[in-house]
N, C-alpha and C positions, 0 to 999 in steps of 0.2 A: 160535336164529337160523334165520332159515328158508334152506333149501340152495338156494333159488334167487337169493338175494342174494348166498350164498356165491359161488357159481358166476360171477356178475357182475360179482364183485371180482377175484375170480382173473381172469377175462379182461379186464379193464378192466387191471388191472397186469400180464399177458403182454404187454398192445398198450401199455402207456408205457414200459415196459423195453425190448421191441422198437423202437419208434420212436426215442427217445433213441439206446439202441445205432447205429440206421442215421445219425440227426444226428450223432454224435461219429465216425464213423467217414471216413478220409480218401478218399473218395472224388468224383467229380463229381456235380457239381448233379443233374443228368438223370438219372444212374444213381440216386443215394438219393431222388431224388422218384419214382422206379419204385416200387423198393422201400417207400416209404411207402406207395402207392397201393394194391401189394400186398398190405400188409400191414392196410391199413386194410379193404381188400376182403376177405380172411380172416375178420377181426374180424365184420366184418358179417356175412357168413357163418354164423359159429359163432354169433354172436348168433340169428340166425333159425333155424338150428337149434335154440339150447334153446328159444328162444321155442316150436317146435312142438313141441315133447317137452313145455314144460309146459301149452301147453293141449290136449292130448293123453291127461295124465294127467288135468288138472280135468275132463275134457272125461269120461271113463271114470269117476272119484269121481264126477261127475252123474248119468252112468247107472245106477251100482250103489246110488244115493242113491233115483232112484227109480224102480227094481226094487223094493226094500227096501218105501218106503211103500206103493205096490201091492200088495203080497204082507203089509204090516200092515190095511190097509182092507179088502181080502180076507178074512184073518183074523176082522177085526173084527163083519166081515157076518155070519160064518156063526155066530162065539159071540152075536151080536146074536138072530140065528134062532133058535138052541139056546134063549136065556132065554126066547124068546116060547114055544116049542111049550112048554118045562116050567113058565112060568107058565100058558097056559094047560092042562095037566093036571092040573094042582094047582088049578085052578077046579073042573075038571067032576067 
């Protein structure tokens, strides 16, 4: 399962276990509609924070993705080169 789903479920059921708790709790209108707003504003929050952490990390897997085929193309040029000069030796 991928840990980013993970992580979205956990916080999706911190903010309904939260919220419920503030709905059942005996207090006034105005104060638990505080507290909801709060808490919704939290949520969102943390939401946008993993959001940045994971295009953060795709965002670095991309770069080191391609580093990676540059430095195989690279590679490739110079054994590319190598078979031309020793077929051509093997001509003359």
């Amino acid at each position: 399962m991928n840990s980013g789903k993970v992580v979205l479920g956990m916080l999706a059921g911190l903010a309904t276990g939260a919220i419920l708790g503030i709905l059942f709790a005996p207090e006034k209108g105005s104060i638990t509609r505080r507290k909801i707003a709060k808490k919704g504003s939290d949520s969102v929050d943390d939401l946008k924070d993993k959001f940045d952490e994971l295009l953060s990390t795709l965002n670095n897997k991309f770069e080191e993705a391609k580093e990676e085929t540059i430095e195989l193309f690279e590679n490739g040029k110079v054994k590319l080169e190598e078979l031309k000069k020793g077929a051509r030796s093997e001509m003359d």
